[in-house]
C-alpha angles and dihedrals in degrees: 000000000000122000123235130238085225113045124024115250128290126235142007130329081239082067100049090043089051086046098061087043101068089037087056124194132111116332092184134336120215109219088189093063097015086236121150123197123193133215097245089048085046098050089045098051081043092057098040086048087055101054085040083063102037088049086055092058102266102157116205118293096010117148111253108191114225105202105176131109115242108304137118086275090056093050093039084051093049098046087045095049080054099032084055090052089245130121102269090216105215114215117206104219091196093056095085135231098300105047082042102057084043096056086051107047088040091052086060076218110166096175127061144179103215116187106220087237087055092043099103091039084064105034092059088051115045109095100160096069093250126180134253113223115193123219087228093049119139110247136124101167113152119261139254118246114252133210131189089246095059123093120275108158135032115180127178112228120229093275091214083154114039121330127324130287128219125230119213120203132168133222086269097053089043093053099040085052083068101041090057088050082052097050104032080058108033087245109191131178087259080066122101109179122208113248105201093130115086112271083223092062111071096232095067085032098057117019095048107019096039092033095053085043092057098035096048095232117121128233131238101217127193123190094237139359116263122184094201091056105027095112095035088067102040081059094051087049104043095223127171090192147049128174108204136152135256093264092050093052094049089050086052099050092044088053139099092237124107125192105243108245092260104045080040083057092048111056110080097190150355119219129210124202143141106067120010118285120232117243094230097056089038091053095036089048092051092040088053106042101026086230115130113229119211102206106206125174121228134160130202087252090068103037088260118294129064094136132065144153113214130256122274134288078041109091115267120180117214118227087040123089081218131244129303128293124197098341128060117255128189140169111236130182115232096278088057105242113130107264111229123265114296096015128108133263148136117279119242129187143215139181154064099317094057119119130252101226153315105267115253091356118102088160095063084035092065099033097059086050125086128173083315098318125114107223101225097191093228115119107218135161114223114214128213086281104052102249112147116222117192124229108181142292123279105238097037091057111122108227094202105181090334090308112120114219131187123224105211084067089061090044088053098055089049095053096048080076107094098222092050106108104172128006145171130174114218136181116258112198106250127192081210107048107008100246118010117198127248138178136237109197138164118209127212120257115288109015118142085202117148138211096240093048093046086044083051084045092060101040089054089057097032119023131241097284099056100034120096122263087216138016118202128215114225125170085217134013123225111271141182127227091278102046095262113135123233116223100179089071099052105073077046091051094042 
């Protein structure tokens, strides 16, 4: 099966994982452990996992928590939930007890995969009795049939407001997740993507291990990032891709490690996602590393990417996630009419990879809805070109005396510093202005920076108004499971 550049893939991921059987060859090699695993082995341990669940009572569609960090058990357990025609139920390990024991209870899962490393995780959480089901279970039960239409992923959002919500996506959203990472990057089957994301955050699910499904290519997949080793592993796995996020790349760009001239010749890209990416680390990585970075937006709600910019020699312009691939994407004002070129608004999206729904919740359902469009939350202006630029998120904007301003242009400035290392702008409550604006930041090793030079450094690049009244030093900046920092806990934190 090969996709098209046109119309997102047909079937079931049981199809496209049949399909790479027969054609043979790697699925995803493991630098850490030097394991390989192909796509016929892989096919055969999926389809063993999945009448292992249907001989324990799953009935179709049923949810089926995965709780295991990135590995060959983790990957066997998520073809198998789909291969079985049942919601693979993604737990985010670095959620803690009590989301997870939310997620689970809220799934209604009763079967579960639980990594050994991940035992004691569970085990503290799970609160609904809910059953261990081993890879290497006895079970050859027949298997239910499987459309594209049917459920094939639930996974649970940050819940930095309120609790959690759970994504639902089918067998058709999933795969077309991975066929706008394929054409967005020119993905062919010479391809292998590094894997150092969590495979239960979408961003490591869909764009490398359904983009590598739908291209043909295979994945080199490591359990965690590390940026000592970081190079180390996309040599050993002879990789010509990686999809990371902006804190990674700036942890990259602020280390000792140095891709070796080969590996350096082999990778074609690096992709940023997740949260923007400020202009300084994108133009000091490339700079660098001579590796150029092709910064995309995605959500969970879309099975990751909506936003890219193209590959080079195309034109990409940094500061922007890109334009859309393979769903429509506007900018629309809050009465949800598109806003004209160059103005602000809020971005919406369309298409195939959209989700179906938010589990048990018919109310968020609606509300994130409009006339077709999913209401992403991110303000954004579209140019002539249709590259989109963010702007900021709607409810993380800082009112400061009826003035709206935008935190990443706070971040931005920070990070133009080149000891800043992380660093996120958040609202404080203030008796003058409302809300008045302040600064989380990590500095690399070593610097001898101050709060009140880094304060002078922004007001330099921002003005009074805009810059923060106080910068905090943290050694590590809230994150979620993907990297991404979460600015809604620091005032919070702090």
């Amino acid at each position: 099966m090969k996709p098209s550049g046109e119309h997102p893939p047909k079937g079931t991921v049981r199809d496209w994982l049949d399909a790479r059987a027969r054609r043979g060859g790697v699925a995803v090699v493991f630098p850490d452990s030097g394991h390989t695993l192909f796509w016929a082995e892989l096919r055969a341990a999926a389809r063993r996992f999945a009448g292992a669940l249907t001989a324990r009572g799953a009935s179709k569609s049923d949810s089926v928590a995965i709780v295991a960090p990135n590995g060959p058990e983790a990957v066997t357990a998520l073809y198998g939930t789909l291969v079985g025609g049942f919601r693979a139920t993604m737990i985010n390990l670095a959620a803690g007890r009590d989301a997870i024991a939310y997620a689970l209870a809220h799934s209604e899962a009763r079967l579960a995969y639980v990594h050994a490393d991940s035992r004691a995780l569970f085990d503290d959480a799970n609160g609904t009795g809910i059953s261990i089901v081993p890879l290497d279970a006895d079970g050859d039960s027949p298997l239910f049939g499987v459309g594209p239409g049917d459920d094939a992923l639930l996974m649970y959002t940050s819940g930095t407001t309120g609790h959690p919500k759970g994504v639902v996506h089918t067998h058709a959203s999933l795969l077309a997740g991975g066929w706008t990472t394929s054409i967005a990057h020119d993905l062919t089957s010479q391809d292998r993507g590094f894997c150092a994301l969590p495979i239960y955050h979408i961003n490591g699910l869909c764009v490398t291990v359904m983009g590598s499904l739908v291209s043909g290519g295979s994945l080199a997949m490591v359990a965690r990032f590390s940026a000592s080793r970081f190079w180390e592993q996309a040599a050993e796995g002879e990789v010509t891709w990686f999809s990371v996020v902006p804190t990674i790349i700036s942890h990259l760009l602020h280390g000792a490690g140095e891709p070796d001239p080969v590996c350096r010749a082999r990778i074609r890209f690096g992709r940023s996602a997740s949260s923007a990416l400020a202009v300084e680390t994108q133009t000091a990585f490339e700079a660098r590393f001579n590796v150029p970075i092709v910064e995309t937006m995605g959500l969970t709600e879309t099975a990751a990417q909506i936003l890219s910019n193209p590959q080079p020699p195309a034109l990409r312009k940094i500061g922007s996630p890109g334009i859309a691939y393979g769903c429509e994407v506007a900018v629309q004002g809050a009465d949800g009419t598109e806003v004209a070129c160059g103005d602000e608004g809020e971005i919406v999206v369309r298409g195939p990879n959209v989700m179906r729904e938010y589990l048990n919740d018919p109310e968020a359902t609606q509300a994130t809805f409009r006339d077709g469009w999913l209401r992403t939350g991110d303000l954004a202006r579209m140019d002539e070109d249709g590259y989109v630029f963010v702007t900021g998120r709607l409810n993380e904007l800082i009112i400061k005396g009826g003035e709206n301003i935008a935190p990443r242009e706070v971040d931005e400035a920070l990070y133009a510093h080149p000891d800043v290392v992380e660093a996120a702008a958040f609202s404080r409550i203030c008796s003058r202005y409302g809300e008045t604006v302040e600064a989380a930041v990590r500095i690399r090793a070593g610097s001898l920076l101050e709060a009140g030079d880094l304060l002078k450094f922004c007001r330099e690049r921002l003005g009074s108004f805009k810059s923060p009244d106080a910068i905090h030093f943290l050694e590590e900046l809230p994150k979620g499971p993907s990297g991404k920092i979460q600015r809604l806990k620091l005032a919070e934190l702090l």
